[in-house]
C-alpha positions in Angstrom: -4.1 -76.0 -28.5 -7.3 -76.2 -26.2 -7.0 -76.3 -22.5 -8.2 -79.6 -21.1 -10.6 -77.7 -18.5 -12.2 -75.9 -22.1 -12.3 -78.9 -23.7 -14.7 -80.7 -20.8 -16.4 -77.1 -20.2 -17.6 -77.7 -24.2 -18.4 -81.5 -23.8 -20.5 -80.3 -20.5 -22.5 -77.4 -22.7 -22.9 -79.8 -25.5 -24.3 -82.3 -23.0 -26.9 -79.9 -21.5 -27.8 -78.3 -24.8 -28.3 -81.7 -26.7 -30.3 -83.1 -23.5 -32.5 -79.7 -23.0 -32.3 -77.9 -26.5 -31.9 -74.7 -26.4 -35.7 -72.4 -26.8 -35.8 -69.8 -29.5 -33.7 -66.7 -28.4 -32.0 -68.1 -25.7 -28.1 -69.1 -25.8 -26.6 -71.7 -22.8 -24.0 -70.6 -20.5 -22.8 -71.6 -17.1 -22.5 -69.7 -14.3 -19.6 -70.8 -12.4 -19.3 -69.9 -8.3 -15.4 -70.7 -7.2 -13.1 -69.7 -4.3 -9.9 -68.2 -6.3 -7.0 -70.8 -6.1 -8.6 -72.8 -3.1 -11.4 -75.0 -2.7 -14.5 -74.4 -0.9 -14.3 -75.3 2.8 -16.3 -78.2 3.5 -18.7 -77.0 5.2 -19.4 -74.4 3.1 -19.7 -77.1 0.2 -22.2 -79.2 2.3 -24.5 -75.9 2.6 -24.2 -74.5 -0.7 -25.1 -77.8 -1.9 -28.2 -78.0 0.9 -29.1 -74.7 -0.4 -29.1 -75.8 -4.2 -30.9 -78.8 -3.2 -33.9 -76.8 -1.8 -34.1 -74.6 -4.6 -33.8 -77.2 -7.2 -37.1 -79.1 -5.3 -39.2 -76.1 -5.5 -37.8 -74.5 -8.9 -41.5 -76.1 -10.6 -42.2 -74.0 -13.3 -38.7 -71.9 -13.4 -36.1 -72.7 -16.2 -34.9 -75.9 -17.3 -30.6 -75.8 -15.3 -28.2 -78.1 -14.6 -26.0 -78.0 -11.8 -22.5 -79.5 -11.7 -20.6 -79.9 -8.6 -17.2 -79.3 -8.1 -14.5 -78.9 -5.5 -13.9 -75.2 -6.4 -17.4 -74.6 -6.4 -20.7 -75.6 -7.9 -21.2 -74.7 -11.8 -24.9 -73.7 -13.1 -25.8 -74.5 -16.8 -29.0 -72.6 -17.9 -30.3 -70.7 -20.7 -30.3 -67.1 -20.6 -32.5 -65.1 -22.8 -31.4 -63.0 -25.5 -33.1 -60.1 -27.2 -32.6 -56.7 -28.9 -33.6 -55.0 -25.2 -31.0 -56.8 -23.5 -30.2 -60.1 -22.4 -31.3 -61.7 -19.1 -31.4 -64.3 -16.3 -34.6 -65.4 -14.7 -35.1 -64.3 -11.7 -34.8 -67.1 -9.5 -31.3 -68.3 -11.2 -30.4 -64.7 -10.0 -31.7 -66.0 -6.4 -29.8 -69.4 -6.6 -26.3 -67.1 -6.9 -27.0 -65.2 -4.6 -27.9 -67.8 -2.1 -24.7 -69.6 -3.0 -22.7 -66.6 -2.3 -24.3 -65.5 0.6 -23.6 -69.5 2.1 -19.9 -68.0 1.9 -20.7 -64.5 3.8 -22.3 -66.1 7.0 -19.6 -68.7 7.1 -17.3 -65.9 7.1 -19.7 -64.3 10.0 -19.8 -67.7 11.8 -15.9 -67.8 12.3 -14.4 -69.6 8.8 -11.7 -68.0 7.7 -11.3 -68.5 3.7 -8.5 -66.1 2.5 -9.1 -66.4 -1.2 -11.9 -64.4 -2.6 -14.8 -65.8 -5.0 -15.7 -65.4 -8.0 -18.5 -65.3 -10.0 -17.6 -66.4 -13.6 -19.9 -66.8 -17.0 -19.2 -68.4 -19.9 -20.3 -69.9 -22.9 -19.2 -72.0 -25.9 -17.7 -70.2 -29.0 -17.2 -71.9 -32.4 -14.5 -69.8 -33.3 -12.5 -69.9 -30.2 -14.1 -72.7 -28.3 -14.8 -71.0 -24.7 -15.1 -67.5 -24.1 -16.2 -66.3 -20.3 -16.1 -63.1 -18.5 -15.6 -62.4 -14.4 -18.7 -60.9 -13.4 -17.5 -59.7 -10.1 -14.9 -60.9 -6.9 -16.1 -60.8 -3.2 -13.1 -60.1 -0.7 -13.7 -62.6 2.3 -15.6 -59.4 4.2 -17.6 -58.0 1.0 -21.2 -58.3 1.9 -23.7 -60.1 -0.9 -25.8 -57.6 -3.0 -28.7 -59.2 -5.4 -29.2 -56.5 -7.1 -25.5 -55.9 -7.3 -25.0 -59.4 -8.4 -27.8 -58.7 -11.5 -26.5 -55.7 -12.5 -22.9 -57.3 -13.1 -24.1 -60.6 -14.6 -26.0 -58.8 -17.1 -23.0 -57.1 -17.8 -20.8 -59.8 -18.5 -23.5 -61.3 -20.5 -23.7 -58.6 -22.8 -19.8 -58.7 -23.3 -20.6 -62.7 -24.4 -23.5 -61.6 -26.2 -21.5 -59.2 -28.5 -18.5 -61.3 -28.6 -21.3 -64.1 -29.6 -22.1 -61.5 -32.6 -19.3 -60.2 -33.6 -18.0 -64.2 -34.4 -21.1 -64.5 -36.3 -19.7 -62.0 -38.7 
């Protein structure tokens, strides 16, 4: 039986694929930012959201995302591109995390106390097995932000989704 959360984490994926089809070579997944087992403070919320907010009004040009916001944490939907070199994120999508995680750092710095840590989670929508997804990494309350950190273990987890994507196809 399918979980309730993976039923509306398909009916969201089928909602942002039907209302921005997916390009040649490039598959949908979200990208979803939570504090494990707690919910963001809220004034972390109200900057993470300020911080998508600004990126979203100058993100002319960059690729076509939704974001969903919850009380765990916000959830990106965007295409990712897929090709025999690799598979990858555009750059600025890469950015937006790391802003959003960085919003929890300097809250830490500023006297917040969260006690859970956050993760960074992908998934993606799997005929087969409905929802497969993949931690990319945890940040302990102290654990300072890396971007390039951040890339190296998204493309990781990608690649897991991007095999288990092939190896269903089989």
């Amino acid at each position: 039986m399918t979980s309730p959360w993976r039923r509306t984490l398909r009916s969201r994926m089928n909602g942002f694929e039907s209302m921005l089809p997916p390009p040649p070579g490039k598959m949908a997944v979200s990208v979803k930012v939570r504090e494990v087992g707690f919910h963001l403070d809220t004034r972390d919320m109200d900057q993470v959201y300020d911080t998508v907010s600004r990126f979203l009004e100058h993100a002319s040009g960059d690729p076509d995302l939704e974001v969903i916001r919850h009380e765990s944490g916000p959830e990106i939907l965007v295409y990712c591109a897929v090709a025999t070199a690799g598979i990858t994120l555009a750059k600025s999508v890469i950015d937006l995390i790391t802003a959003i995680l960085k919003v929890r750092s300097s809250s830490v710095r500023k006297g917040h106390r969260p006690l859970q840590p956050v993760e960074l989670i992908v998934r993606r929508t799997v005929e087969s097995r409905g929802v497969s997804d993949e931690t990319v990494l945890k940040l302990g309350r102290c654990e300072k932000v890396d971007r390039k950190t951040i890339e190296r273990e998204l493309k990781k987890a990608l690649s897991k989704l991007i095999s288990e994507r092939e190896n269903s196809q089989r």
